[in-house]
C-alpha positions in Angstrom: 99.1 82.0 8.3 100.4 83.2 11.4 103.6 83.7 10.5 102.6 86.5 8.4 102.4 88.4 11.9 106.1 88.6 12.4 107.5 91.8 13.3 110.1 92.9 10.6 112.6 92.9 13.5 113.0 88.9 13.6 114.0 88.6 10.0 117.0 90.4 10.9 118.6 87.5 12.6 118.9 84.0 12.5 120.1 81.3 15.4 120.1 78.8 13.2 124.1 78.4 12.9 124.2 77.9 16.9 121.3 74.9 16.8 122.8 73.3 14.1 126.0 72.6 16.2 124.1 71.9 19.2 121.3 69.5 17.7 125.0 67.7 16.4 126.1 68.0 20.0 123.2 66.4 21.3 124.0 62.8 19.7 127.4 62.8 21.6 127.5 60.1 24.2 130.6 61.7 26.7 131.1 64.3 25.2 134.0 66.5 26.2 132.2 70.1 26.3 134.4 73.2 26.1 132.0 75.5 24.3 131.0 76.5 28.0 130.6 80.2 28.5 129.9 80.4 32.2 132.3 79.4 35.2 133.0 75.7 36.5 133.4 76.7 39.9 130.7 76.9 42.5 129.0 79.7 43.6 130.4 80.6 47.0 128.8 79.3 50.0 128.3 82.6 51.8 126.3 83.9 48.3 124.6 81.0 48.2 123.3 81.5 52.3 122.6 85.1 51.6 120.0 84.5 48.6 118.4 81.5 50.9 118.6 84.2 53.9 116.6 87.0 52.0 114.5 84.3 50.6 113.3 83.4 54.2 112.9 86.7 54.8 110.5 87.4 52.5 112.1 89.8 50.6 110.5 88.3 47.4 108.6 91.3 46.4 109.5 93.9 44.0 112.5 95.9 44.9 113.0 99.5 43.3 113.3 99.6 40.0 116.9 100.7 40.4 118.3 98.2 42.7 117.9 97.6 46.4 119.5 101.0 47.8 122.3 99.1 49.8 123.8 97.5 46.9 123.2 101.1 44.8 125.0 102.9 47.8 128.1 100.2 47.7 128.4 100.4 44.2 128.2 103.9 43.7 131.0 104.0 46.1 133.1 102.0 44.6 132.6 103.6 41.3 133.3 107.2 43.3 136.8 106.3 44.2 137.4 104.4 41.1 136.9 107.5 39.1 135.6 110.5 40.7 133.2 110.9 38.2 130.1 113.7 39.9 127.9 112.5 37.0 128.1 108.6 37.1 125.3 107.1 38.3 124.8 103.0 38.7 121.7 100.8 37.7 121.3 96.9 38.4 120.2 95.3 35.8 118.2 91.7 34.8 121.3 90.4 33.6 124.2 92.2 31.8 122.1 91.4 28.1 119.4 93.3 30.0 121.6 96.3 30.4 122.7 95.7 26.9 119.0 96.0 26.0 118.2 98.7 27.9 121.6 100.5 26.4 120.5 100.2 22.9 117.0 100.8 23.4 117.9 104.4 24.9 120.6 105.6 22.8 119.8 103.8 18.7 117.0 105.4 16.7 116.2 103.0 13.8 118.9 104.0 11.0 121.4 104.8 13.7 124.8 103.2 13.0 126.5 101.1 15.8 130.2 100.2 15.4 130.7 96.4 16.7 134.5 94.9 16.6 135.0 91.5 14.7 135.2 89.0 16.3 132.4 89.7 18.5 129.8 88.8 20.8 127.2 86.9 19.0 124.1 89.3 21.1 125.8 92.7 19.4 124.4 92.3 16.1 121.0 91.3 17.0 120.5 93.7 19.5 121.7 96.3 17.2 119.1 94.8 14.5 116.4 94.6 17.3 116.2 98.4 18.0 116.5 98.9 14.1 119.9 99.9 14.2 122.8 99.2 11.5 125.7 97.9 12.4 129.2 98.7 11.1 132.0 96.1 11.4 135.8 97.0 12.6 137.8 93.9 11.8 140.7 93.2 14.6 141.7 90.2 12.8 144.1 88.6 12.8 145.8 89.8 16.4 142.0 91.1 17.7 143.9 94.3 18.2 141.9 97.5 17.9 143.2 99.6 14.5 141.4 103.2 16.0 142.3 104.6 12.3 139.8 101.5 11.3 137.3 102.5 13.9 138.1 106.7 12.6 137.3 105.7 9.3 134.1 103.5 10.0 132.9 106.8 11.7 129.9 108.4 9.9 127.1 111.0 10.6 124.9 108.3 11.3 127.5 107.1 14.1 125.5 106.7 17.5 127.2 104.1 19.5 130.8 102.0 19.7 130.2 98.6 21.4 133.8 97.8 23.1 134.0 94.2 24.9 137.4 94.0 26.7 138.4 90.8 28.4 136.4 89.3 24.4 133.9 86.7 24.2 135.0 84.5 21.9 138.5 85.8 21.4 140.0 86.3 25.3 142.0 89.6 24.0 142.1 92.4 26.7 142.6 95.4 24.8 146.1 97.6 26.2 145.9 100.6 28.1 147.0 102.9 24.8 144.3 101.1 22.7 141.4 101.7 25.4 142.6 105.2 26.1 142.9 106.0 21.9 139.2 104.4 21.5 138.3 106.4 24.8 139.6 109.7 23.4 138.2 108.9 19.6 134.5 108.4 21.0 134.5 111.8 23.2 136.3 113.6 20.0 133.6 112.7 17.8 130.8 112.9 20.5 130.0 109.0 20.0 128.5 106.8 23.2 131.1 104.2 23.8 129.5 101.2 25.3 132.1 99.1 27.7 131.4 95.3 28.2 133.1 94.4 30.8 131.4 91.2 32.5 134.4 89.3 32.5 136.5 92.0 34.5 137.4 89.3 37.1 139.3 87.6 34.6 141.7 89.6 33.3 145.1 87.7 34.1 147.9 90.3 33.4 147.4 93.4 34.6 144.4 95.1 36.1 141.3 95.6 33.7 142.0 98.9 31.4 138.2 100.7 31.4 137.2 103.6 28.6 135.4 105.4 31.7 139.4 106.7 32.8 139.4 108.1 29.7 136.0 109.3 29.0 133.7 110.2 31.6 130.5 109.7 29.8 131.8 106.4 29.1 129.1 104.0 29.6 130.3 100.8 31.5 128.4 97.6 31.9 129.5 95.0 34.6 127.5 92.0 36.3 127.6 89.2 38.9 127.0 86.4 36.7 130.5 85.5 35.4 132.9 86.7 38.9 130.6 84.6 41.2 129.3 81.7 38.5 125.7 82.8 38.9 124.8 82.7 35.1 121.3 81.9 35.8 120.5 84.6 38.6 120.1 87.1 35.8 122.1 90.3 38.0 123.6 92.9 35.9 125.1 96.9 36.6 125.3 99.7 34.6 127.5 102.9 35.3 127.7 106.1 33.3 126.4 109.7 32.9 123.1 110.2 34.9 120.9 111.1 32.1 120.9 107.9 30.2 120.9 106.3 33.9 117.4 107.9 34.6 116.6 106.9 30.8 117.4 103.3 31.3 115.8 103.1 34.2 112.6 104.5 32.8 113.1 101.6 30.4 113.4 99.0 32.9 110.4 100.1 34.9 108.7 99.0 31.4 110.4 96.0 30.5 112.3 94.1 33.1 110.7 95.8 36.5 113.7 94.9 38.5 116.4 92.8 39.0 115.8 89.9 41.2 115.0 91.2 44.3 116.3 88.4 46.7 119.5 87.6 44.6 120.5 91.4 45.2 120.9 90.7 48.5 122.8 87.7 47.6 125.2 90.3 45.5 125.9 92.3 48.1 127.4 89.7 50.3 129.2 88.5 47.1 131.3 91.8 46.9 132.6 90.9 50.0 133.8 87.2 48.8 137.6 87.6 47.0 137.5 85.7 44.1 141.2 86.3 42.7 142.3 82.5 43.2 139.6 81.3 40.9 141.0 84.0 38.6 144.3 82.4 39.3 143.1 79.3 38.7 142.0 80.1 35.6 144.7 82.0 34.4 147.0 78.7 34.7 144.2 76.8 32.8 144.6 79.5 30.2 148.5 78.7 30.0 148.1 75.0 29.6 145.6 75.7 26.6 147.5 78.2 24.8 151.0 76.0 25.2 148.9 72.7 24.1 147.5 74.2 20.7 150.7 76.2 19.8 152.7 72.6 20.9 150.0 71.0 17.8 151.0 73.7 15.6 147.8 75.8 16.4 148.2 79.7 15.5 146.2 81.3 18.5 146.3 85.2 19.9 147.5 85.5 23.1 144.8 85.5 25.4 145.0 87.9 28.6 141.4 87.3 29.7 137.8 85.9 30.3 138.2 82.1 29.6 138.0 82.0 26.0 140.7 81.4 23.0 140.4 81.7 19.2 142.6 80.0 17.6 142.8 79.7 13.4 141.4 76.2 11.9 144.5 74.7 10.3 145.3 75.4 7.0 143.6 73.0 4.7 141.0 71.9 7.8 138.1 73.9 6.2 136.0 76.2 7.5 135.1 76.9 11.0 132.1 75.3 10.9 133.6 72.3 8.9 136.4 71.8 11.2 133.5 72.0 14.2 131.7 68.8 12.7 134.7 66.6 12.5 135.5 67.6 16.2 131.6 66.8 17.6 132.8 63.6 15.6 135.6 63.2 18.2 133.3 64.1 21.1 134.9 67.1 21.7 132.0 70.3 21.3 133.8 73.9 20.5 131.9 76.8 18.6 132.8 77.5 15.4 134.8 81.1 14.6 131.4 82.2 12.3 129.2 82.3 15.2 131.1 85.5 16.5 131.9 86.8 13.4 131.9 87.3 9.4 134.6 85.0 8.6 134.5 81.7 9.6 137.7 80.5 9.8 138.4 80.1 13.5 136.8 78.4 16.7 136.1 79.1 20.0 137.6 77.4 22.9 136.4 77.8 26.4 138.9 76.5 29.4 136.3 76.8 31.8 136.4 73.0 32.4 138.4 71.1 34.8 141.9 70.5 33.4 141.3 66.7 32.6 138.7 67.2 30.7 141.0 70.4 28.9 143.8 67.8 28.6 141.1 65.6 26.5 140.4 68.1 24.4 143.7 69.2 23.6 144.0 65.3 22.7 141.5 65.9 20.1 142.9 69.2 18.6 146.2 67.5 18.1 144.2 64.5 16.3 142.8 67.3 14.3 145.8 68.9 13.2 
């Protein structure tokens, strides 16, 4: 009888589709895994001695709700000369989903609509339906560029929120500096919070990273550690926008999270002193060899400029995404089918965050495949 206790709030969304492919995945005997969404490289040694250093020094206890004050200060300066904002104000978060949390559950009333791009980030819809939200899908397909009379259209009354996510998860697409500043512009027009995911800012190959918040200054921007410095697991987010929904999420933190943790910030701030850019440029190479290999099998794929996915279209008469995902776990080679991220399912995702032999035996695979 007891699920008869279920909130109405976990109907609204299933992970089914995701298990399914990994309880597949987990008869594969060497398997060649590129449906990784966190860094191959290690964390740097210096991060590494820091967190061990405020470990031993027993700074285990709580630390303010909004951050250790160091870190706080040298973020808030960076975002000061970045854009001169007087109003922006910074919060460190359990993880950049917590700040996603804590996002939603301060600006959606239930019935609220939220406006998520397609492809997307398979957390956006359920944290939408989580806070009783409803979401409204853009479609980018089939370049993932963003349409703004699409997203003027989708507008409504009800419009509370834009979700943007620039480097994508799953598709790698950075959006251009005309689309950013036209979504920017649309948002602030129509007195809609615009939401800017931008965890994997590190990893934006051709260009620097385009943010909404030079646009719109009550952009709210969403950034984390996990990704640049491969610390998925550490759980450290930051937040930046205007200071009233900074003091409103951080009322929400104090009630859900508590804090960040405390040692790892400590860990974070020797981190923004470790340059990361040849991992970047690493990366960006791996990128190259992917994209060449699947248009070389006849793959049609969008140029990706960032984070270290790509989402290229299952070959005509291949099936669906998550058809064409079975046969490859057949092949030992694990991807993520397109209808994980999105409505359609007629793509997959690719992650290159694997060393390039094991890339090279994918891309083996694919051309089986084709």
């Amino acid at each position: 009888m007891s699920h008869h206790w279920l909130a109405q709030r976990t109907l609204q969304f299933d992970s089914s589709g995701i298990r399914k492919v990994f309880d597949l995945a987990a008869k594969m005997k060497n398997p060649i895994n590129l449906s990784i969404g966190q860094p191959d490289f290690p964390v740097p040694d210096e991060v590494k001695q820091a967190a061990i250093d405020a470990i031993r020094a027993d700074r285990n206890g709580y630390s303010q709700t909004q951050g250790i004050p160091l870190l706080r200060e040298r973020l808030q300066a960076d975002l000061d000369r970045a854009y001169g904002h007087p109003d922006r104000r910074v919060l460190v978060t359990s993880g950049t989903s917590g700040a996603l949390v804590l996002a939603l559950l301060a600006l959606v009333d239930p019935g609220d609509e939220v406006i998520i791009f397609d492809p997307y980030f398979v957390m956006y819809p359920a944290l939408v339906a989580k806070v009783g939200g409803k979401a409204v899908y853009v479609e980018t397909y089939p370049d993932f560029k963003i349409d703004i009379d699409k997203v003027a259209a989708a507008i409504t009354p009800r419009t509370k929120l834009i979700l943007f996510n620039s480097p994508s998860n799953p598709t790698g697409v950075v959006a251009a500096p005309e689309e950013t500043k036209a979504l920017a512009e649309l948002a602030a027009r129509h007195n809609v919070a615009l939401l800017s995911d931008e965890i994997y800012r590190l990893f934006t190959y051709d260009g620097p990273l385009p943010s909404p918040a030079q646009w719109n200054a009550d952009a709210i921007v969403v950034d984390g550690f996990s990704k640049s410095y491969a610390v998925t697991g550490w759980r450290l987010g930051w937040v930046h926008g205007p200071a009233a929904i900074i003091d409103k999420m951080t009322m929400l933190q104090q009630y859900t999270f508590v804090c960040a943790p405390h040692p790892l910030q400590w860990a974070a701030l020797a981190a923004l002193e470790v340059d990361m850019s040849a991992h970047a440029a690493d990366y960006s190479n791996r990128r190259r060899m992917v994209l060449e290999g699947l248009r070389q099998a006849g793959y049609e794929v969008a140029t990706a400029g960032g984070a270290f996915y790509v989402f290229p279209h299952v070959p005509a008469g291949r099936g669906s995404g998550h058809e064409f995902v079975a046969r490859a776990i057949e092949n030992e080679l694990l991807i993520i089918p397109g209808g994980i991220f999105s409505r359609r399912d007629t793509h997959f995702r690719l992650s290159y965050a694997a060393p390039p032999a094991t890339l090279e035996r994918g891309l083996d695979v694919l051309r089986k495949l084709a």
